[in-house]
DOZAMI-135911 format. One record per atom (N, C-alpha, C): residue number from 1; residue in three letters; x, y, z. Coordinates in nm, 3 decimals, decimal comma. Each point is the difference from the previous one (the first is absolute). Layout:
# DOZAMI-135911
LUMKOL    nr   rest        px        py        pz
LUMKOL   NUM    ala         X         Y         Z
...
***
This chain:
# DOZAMI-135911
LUMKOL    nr   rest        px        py        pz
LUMKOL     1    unk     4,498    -4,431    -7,735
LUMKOL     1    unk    -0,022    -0,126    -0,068
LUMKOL     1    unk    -0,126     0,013    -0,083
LUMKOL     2    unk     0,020    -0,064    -0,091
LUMKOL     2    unk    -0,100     0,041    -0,094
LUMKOL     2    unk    -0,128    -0,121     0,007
LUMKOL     3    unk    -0,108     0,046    -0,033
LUMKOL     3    unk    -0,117    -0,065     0,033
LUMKOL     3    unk    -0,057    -0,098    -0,123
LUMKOL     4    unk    -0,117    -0,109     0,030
LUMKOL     4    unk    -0,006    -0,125    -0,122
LUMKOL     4    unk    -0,031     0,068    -0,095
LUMKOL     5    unk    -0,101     0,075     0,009
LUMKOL     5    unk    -0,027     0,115    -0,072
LUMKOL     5    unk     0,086     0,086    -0,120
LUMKOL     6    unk     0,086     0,038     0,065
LUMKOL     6    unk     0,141     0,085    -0,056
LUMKOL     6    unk     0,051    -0,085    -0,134
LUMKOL     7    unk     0,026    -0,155     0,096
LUMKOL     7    unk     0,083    -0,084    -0,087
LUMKOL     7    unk    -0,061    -0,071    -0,148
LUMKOL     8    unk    -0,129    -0,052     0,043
LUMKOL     8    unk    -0,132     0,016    -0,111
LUMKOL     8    unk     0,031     0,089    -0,087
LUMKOL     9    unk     0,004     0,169     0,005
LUMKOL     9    unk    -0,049     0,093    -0,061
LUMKOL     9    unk     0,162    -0,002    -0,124
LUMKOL    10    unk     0,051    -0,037     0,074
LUMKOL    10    unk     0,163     0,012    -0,106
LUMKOL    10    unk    -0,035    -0,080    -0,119
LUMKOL    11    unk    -0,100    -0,093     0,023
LUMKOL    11    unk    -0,053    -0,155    -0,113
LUMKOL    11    unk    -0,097     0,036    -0,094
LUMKOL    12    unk    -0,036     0,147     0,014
LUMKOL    12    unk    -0,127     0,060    -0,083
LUMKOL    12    unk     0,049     0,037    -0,103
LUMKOL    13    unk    -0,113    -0,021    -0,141
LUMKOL    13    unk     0,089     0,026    -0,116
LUMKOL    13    unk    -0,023     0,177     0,039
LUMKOL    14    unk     0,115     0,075    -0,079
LUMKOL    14    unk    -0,015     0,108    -0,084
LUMKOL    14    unk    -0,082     0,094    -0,091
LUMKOL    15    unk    -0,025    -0,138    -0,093
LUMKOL    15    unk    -0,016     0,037    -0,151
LUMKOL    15    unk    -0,147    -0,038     0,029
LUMKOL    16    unk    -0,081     0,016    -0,111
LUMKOL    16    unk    -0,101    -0,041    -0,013
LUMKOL    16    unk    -0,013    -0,154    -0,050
LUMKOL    17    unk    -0,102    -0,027     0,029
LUMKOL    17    unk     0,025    -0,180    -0,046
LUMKOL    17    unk     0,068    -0,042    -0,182
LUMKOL    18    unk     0,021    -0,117    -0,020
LUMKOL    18    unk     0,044     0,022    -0,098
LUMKOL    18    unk     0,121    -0,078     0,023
LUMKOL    19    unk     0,064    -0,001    -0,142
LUMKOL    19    unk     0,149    -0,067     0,000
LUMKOL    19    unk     0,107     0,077     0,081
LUMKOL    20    unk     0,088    -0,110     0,043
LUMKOL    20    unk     0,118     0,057     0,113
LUMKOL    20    unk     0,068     0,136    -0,040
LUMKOL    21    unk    -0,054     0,106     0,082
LUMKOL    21    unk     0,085     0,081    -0,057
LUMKOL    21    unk     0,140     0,075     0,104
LUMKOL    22    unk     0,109     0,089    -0,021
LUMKOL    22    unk     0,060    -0,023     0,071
LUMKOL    22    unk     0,000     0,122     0,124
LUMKOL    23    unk     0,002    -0,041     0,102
LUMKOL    23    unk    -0,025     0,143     0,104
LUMKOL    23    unk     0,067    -0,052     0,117
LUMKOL    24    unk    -0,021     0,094     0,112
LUMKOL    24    unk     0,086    -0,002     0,146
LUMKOL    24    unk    -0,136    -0,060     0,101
LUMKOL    25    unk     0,001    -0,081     0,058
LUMKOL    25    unk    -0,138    -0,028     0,136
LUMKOL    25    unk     0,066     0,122     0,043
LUMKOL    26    unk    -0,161     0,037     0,062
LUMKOL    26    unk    -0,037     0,116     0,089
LUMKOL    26    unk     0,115    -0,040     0,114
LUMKOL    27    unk     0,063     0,171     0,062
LUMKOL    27    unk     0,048    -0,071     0,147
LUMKOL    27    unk    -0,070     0,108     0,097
LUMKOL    28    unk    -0,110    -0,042     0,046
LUMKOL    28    unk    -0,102     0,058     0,088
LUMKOL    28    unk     0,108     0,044     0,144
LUMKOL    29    unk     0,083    -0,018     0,017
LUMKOL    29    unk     0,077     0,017     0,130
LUMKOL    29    unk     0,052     0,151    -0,039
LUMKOL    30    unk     0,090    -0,010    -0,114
LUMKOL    30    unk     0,039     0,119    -0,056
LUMKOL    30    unk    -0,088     0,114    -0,047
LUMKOL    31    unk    -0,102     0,000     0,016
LUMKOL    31    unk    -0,081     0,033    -0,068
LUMKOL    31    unk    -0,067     0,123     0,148
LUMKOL    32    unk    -0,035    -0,132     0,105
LUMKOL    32    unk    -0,018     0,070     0,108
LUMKOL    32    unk     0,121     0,102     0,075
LUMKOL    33    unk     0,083    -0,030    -0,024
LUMKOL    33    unk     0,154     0,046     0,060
LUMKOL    33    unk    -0,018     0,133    -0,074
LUMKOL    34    unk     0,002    -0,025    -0,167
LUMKOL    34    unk     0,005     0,174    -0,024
LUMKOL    34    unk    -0,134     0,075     0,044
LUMKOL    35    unk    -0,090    -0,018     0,000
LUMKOL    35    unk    -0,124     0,051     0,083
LUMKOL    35    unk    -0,011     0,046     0,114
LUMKOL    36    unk     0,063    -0,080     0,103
LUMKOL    36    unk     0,011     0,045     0,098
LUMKOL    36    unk     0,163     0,078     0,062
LUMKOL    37    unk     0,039     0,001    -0,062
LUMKOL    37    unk     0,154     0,047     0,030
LUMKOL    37    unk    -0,045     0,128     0,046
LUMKOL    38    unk     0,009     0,073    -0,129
LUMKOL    38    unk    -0,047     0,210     0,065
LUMKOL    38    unk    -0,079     0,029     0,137
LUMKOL    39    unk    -0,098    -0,110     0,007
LUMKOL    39    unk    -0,084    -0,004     0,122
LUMKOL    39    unk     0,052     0,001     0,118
LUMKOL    40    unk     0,114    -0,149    -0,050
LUMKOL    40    unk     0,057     0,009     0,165
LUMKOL    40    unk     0,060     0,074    -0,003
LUMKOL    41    unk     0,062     0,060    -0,066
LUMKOL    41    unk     0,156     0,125     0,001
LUMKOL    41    unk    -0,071     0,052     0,054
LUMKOL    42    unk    -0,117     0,090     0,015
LUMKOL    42    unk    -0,114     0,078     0,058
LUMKOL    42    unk     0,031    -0,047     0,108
LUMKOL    43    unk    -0,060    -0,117     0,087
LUMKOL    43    unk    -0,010    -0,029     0,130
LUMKOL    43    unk     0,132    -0,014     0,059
LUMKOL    44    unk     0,084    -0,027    -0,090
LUMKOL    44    unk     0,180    -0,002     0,077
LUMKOL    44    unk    -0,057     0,166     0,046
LUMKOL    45    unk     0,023     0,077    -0,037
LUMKOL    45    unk    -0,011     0,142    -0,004
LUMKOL    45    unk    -0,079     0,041     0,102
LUMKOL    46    unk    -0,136    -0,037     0,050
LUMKOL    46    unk    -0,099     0,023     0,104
LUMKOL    46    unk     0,068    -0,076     0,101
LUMKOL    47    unk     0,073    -0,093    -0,030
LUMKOL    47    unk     0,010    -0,078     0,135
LUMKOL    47    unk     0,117     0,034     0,078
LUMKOL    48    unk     0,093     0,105    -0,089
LUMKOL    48    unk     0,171     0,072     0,024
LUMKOL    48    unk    -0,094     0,076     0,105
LUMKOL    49    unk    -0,128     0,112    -0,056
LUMKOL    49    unk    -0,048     0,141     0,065
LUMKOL    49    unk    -0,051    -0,027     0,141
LUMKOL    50    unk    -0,067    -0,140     0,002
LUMKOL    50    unk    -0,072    -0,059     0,085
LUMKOL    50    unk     0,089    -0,040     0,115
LUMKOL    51    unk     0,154    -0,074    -0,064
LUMKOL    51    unk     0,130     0,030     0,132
LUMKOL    51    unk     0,007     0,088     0,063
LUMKOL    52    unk    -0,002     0,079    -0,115
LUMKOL    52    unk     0,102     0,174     0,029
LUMKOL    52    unk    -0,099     0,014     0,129
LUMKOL    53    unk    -0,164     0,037     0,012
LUMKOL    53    unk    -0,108     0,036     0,044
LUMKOL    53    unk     0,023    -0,058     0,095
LUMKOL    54    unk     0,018    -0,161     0,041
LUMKOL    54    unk     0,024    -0,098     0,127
LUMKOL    54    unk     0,134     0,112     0,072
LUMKOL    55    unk     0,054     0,003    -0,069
LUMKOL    55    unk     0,161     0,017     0,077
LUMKOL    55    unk    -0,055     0,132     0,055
LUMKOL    56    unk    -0,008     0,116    -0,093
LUMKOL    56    unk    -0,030     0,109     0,087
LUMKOL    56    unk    -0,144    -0,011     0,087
LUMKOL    57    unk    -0,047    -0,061     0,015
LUMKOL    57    unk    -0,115    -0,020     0,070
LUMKOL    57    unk     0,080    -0,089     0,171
LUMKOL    58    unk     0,082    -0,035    -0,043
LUMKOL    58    unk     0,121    -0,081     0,128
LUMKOL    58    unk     0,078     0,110     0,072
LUMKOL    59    unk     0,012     0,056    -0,065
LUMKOL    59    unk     0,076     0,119     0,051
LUMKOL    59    unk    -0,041     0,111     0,035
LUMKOL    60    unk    -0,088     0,057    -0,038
LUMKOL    60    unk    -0,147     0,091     0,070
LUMKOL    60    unk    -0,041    -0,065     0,121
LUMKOL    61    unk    -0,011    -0,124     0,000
LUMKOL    61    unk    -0,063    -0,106     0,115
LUMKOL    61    unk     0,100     0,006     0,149
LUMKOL    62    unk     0,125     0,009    -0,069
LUMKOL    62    unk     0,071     0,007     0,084
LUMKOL    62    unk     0,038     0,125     0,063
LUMKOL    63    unk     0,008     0,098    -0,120
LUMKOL    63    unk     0,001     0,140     0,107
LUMKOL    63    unk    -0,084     0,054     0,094
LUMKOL    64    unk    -0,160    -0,069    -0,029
LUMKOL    64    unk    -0,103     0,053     0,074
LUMKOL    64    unk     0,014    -0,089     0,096
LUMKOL    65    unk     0,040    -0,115     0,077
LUMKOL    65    unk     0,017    -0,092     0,068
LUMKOL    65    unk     0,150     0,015     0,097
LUMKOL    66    unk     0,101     0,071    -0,077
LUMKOL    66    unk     0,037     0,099     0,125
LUMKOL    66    unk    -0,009     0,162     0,000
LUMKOL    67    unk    -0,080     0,062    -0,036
LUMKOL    67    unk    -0,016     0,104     0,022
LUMKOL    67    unk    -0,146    -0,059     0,137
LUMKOL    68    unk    -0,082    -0,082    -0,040
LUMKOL    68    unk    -0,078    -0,020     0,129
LUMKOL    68    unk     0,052    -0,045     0,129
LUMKOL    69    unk     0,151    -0,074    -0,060
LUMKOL    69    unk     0,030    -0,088     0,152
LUMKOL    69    unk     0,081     0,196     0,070
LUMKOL    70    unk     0,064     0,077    -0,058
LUMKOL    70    unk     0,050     0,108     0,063
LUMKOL    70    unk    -0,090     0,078     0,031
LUMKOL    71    unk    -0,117     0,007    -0,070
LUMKOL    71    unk    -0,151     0,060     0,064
LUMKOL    71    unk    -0,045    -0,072     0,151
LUMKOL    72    unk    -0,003    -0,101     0,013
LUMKOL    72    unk    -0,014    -0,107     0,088
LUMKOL    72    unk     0,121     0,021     0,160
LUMKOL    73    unk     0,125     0,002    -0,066
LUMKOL    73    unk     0,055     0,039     0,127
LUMKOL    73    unk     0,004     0,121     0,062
LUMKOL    74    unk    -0,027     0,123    -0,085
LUMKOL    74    unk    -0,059     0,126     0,083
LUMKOL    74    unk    -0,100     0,013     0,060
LUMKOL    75    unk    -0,123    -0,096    -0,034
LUMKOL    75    unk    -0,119     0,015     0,065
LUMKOL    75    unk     0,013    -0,098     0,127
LUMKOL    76    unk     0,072    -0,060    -0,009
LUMKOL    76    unk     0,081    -0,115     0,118
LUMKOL    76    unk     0,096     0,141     0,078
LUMKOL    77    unk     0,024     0,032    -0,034
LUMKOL    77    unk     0,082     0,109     0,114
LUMKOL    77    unk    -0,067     0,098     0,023
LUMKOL    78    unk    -0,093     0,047    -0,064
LUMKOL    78    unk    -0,091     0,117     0,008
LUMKOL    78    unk    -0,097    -0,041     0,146
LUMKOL    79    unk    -0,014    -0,156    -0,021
LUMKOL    79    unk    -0,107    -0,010     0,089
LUMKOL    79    unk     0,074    -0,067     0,139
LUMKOL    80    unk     0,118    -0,080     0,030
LUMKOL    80    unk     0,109     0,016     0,032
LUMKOL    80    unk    -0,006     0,126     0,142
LUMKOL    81    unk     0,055     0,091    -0,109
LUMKOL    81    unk    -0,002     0,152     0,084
LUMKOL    81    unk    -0,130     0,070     0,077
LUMKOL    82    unk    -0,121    -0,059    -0,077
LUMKOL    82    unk    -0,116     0,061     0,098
LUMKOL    82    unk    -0,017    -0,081     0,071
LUMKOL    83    unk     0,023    -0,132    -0,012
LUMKOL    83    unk    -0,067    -0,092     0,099
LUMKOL    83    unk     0,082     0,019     0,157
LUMKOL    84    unk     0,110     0,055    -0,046
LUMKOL    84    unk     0,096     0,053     0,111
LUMKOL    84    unk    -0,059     0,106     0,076
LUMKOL    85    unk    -0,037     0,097    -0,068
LUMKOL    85    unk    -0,074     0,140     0,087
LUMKOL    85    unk    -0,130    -0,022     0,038
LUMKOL    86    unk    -0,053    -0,080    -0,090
LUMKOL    86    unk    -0,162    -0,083     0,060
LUMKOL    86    unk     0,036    -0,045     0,151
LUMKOL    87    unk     0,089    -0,106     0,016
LUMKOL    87    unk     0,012    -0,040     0,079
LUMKOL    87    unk     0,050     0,075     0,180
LUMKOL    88    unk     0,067     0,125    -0,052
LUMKOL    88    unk    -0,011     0,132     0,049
LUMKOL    88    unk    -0,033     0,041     0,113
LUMKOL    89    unk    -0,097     0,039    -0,151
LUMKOL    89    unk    -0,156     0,084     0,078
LUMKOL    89    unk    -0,066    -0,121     0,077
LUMKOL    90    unk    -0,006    -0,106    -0,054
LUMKOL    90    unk    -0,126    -0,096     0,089
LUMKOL    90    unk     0,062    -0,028     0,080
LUMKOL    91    unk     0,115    -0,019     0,072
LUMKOL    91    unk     0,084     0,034     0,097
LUMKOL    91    unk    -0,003     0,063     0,151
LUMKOL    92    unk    -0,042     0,162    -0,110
LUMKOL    92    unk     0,031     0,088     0,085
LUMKOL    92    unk    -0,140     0,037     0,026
LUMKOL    93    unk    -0,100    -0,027    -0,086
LUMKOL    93    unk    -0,157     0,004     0,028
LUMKOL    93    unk    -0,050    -0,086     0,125
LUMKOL    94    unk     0,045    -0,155     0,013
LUMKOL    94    unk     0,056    -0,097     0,116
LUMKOL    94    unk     0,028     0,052     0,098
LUMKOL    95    unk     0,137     0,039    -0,003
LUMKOL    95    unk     0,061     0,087     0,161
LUMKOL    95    unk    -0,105     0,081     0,065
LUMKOL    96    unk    -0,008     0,106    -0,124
LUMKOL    96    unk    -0,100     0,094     0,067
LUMKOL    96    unk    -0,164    -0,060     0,041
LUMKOL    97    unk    -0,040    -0,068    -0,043
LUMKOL    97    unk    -0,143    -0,045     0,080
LUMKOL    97    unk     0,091    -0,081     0,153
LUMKOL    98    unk     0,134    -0,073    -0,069
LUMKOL    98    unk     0,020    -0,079     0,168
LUMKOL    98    unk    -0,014     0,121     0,121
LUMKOL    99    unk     0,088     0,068    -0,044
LUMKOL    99    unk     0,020     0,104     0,124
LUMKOL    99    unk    -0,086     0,077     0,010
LUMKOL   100    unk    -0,138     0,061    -0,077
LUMKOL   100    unk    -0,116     0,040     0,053
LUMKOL   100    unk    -0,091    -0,143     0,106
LUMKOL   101    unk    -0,010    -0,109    -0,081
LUMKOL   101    unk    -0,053    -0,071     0,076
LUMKOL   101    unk     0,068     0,005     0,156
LUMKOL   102    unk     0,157     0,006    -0,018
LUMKOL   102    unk     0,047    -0,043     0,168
LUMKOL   102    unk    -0,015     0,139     0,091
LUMKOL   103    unk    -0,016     0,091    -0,074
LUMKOL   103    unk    -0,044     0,116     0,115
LUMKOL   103    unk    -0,109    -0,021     0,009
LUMKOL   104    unk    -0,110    -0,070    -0,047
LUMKOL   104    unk    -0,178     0,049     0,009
LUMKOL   104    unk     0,030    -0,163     0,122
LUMKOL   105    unk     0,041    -0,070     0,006
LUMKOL   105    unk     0,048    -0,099     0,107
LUMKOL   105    unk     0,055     0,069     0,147
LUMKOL   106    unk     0,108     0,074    -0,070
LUMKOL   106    unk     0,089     0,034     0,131
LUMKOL   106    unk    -0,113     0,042     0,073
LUMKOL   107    unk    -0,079     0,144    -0,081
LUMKOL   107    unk    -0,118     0,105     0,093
LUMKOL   107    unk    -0,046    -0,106     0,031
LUMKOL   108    unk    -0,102    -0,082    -0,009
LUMKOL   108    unk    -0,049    -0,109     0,020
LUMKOL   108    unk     0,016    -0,036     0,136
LUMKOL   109    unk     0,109    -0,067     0,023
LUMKOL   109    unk     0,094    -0,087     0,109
LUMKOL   109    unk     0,026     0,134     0,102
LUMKOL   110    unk     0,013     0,149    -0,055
LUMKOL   110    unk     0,063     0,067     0,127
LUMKOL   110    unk    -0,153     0,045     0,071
LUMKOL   111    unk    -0,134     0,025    -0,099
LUMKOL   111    unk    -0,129     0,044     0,072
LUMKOL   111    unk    -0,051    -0,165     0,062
LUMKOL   112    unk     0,025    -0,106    -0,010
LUMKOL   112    unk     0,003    -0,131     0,061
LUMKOL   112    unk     0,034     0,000     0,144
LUMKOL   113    unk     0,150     0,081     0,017
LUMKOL   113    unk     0,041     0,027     0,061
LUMKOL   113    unk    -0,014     0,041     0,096
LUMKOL   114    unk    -0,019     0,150    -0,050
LUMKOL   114    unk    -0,053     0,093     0,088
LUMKOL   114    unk    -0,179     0,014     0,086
LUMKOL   115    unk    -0,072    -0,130    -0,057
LUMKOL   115    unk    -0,075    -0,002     0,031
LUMKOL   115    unk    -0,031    -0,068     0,103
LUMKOL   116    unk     0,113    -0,150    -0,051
LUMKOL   116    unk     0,066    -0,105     0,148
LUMKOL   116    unk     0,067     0,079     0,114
LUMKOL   117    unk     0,077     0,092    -0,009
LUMKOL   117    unk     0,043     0,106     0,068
LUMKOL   117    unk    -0,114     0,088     0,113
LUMKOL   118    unk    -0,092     0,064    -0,074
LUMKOL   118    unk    -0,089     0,015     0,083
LUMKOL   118    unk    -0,085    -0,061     0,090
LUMKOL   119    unk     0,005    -0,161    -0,039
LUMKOL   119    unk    -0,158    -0,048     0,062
LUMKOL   119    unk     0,108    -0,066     0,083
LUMKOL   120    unk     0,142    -0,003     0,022
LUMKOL   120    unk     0,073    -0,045     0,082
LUMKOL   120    unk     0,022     0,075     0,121
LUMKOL   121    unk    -0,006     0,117    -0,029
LUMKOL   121    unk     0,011     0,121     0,089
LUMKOL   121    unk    -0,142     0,026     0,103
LUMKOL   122    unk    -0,096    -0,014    -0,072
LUMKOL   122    unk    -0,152     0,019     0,023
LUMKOL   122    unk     0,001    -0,162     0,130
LUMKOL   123    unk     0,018    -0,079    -0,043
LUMKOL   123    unk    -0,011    -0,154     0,095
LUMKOL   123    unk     0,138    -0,003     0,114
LUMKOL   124    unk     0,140     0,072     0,014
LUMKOL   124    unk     0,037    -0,003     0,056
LUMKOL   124    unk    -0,047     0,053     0,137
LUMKOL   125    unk    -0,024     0,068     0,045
LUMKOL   125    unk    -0,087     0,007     0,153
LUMKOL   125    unk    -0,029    -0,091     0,057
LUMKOL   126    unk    -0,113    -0,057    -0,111
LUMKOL   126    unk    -0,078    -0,114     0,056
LUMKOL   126    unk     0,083    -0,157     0,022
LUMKOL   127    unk     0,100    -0,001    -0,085
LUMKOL   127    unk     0,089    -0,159    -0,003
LUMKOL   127    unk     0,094     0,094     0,093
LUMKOL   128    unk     0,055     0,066     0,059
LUMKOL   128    unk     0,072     0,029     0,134
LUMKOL   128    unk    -0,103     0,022     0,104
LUMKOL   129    unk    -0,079     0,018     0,032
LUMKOL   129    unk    -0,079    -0,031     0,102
LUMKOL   129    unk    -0,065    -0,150     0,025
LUMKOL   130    unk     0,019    -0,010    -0,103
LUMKOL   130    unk    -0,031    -0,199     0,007
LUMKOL   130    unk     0,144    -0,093     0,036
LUMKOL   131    unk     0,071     0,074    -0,038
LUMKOL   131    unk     0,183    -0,062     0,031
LUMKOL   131    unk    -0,041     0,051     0,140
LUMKOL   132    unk     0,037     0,100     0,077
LUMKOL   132    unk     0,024     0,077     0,102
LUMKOL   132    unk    -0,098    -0,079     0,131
LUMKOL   133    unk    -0,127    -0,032    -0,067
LUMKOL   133    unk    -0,074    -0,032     0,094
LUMKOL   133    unk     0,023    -0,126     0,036
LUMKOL   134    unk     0,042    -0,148    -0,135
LUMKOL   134    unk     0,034    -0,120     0,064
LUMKOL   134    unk     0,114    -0,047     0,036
LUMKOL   135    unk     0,090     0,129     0,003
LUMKOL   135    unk     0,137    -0,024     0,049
LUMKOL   135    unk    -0,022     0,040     0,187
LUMKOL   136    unk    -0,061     0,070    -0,029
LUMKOL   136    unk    -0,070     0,036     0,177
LUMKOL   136    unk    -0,083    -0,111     0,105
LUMKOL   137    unk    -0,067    -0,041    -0,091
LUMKOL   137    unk    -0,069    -0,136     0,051
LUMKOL   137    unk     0,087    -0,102     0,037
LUMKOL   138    unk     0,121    -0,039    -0,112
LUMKOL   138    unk     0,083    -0,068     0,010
LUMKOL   138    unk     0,084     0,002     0,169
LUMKOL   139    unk     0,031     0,123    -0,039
LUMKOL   139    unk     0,125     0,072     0,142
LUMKOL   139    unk    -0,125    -0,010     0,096
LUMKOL   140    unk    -0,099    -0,021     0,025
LUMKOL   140    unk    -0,136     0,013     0,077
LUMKOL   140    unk     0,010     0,104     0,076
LUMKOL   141    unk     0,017     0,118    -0,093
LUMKOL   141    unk    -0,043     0,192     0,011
LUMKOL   141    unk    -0,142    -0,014    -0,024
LUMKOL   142    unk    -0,061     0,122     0,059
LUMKOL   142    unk    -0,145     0,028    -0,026
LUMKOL   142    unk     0,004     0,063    -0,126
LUMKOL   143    unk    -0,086     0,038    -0,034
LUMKOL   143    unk    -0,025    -0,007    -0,155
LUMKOL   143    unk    -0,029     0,134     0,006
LUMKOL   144    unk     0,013     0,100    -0,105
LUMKOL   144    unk    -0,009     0,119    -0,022
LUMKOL   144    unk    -0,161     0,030     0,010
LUMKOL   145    unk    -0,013     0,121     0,042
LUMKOL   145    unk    -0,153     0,022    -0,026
LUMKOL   145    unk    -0,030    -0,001    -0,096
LUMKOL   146    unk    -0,105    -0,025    -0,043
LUMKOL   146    unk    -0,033     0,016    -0,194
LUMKOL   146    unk    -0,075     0,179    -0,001
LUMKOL   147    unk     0,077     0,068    -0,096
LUMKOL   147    unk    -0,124     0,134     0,045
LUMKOL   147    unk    -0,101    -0,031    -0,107
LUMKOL   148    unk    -0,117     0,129     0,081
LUMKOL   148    unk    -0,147    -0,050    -0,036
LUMKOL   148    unk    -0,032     0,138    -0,097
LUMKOL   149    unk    -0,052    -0,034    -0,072
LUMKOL   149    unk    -0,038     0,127    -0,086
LUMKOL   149    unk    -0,087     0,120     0,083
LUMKOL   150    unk     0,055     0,122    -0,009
LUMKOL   150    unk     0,011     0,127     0,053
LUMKOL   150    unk     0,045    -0,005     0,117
LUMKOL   151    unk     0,103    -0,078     0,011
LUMKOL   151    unk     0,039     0,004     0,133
LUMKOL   151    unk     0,180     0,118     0,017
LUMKOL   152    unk    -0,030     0,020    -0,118
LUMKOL   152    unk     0,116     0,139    -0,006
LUMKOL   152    unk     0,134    -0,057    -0,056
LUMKOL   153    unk     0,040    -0,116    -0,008
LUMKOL   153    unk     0,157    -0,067     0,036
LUMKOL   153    unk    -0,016    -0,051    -0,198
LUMKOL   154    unk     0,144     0,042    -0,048
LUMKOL   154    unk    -0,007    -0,050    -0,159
LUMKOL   154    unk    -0,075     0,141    -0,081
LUMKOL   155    unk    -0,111     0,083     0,072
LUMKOL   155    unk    -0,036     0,124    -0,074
LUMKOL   155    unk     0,085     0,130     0,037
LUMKOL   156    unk     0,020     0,105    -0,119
LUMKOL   156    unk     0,044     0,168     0,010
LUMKOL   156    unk     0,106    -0,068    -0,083
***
């Protein structure tokens, strides 16, 4: 649409002042149109290259976007597969401390043992002569002599 300006400018004489002489009013619209025409033909032209550039720039976008997602699922299975043998070894690293720990237990529990073992052996005498003697009292038997140190009986 053409501007107040524009429409004004069509009302301007031509000629130089003076008697009517005969001519065309300016048409400032046309005027701009051939001026700028070649120009835009230009930018039609930048703006075709500037598609072209979008489009293959869409399609580059897209190959690198699955070439990463198929990059992506190998390193997803890559890690997948170790996390499997990781899991393994830490496994079998596990077992093996369990079952060192349960033998350093077992020895443990059998020198426990064997030590309850001895001091059981060592006190038996004395808790059967303490049975022996108040089962005698009981039955009202005389009571065993007690032997006396160096008195020969319990030594060789």
């Amino acid at each position: 649409m053409a501007g107040l300006r524009d429409l004004l400018m069509r009302f301007r004489p031509v000629s130089t002042p003076g008697p009517a002489a005969t001519g065309v009013p300016a048409d400032r619209t046309a005027e701009l149109a051939a001026e700028l025409t070649p120009t835009l033909a230009l930018l039609d032209r930048t703006a075709g290259q500037a598609a072209a550039v979008r489009e293959a720039a869409l399609h580059e976008a897209e190959r690198i976007r699955t070439e990463a997602a198929r990059q992506a699922e190998r390193l997803v299975a890559g890690a997948v597969d170790r996390s499997g043998r990781v899991r393994t070894r830490a496994a079998a690293r596990h077992s093996e401390r369990g079952r060192r720990d349960a033998a350093a237990i077992r020895a443990t529990g059998q020198r426990d043992a064997a030590a309850l073992g001895y001091r059981a052996a060592a006190r038996l005498p004395a808790v059967a002569d303490g049975v022996t003697s108040q089962v005698r009292r009981q039955l009202g038997l005389p009571g065993l002599p007690r032997p006396t140190p160096g008195s020969g009986k319990g030594e060789g």
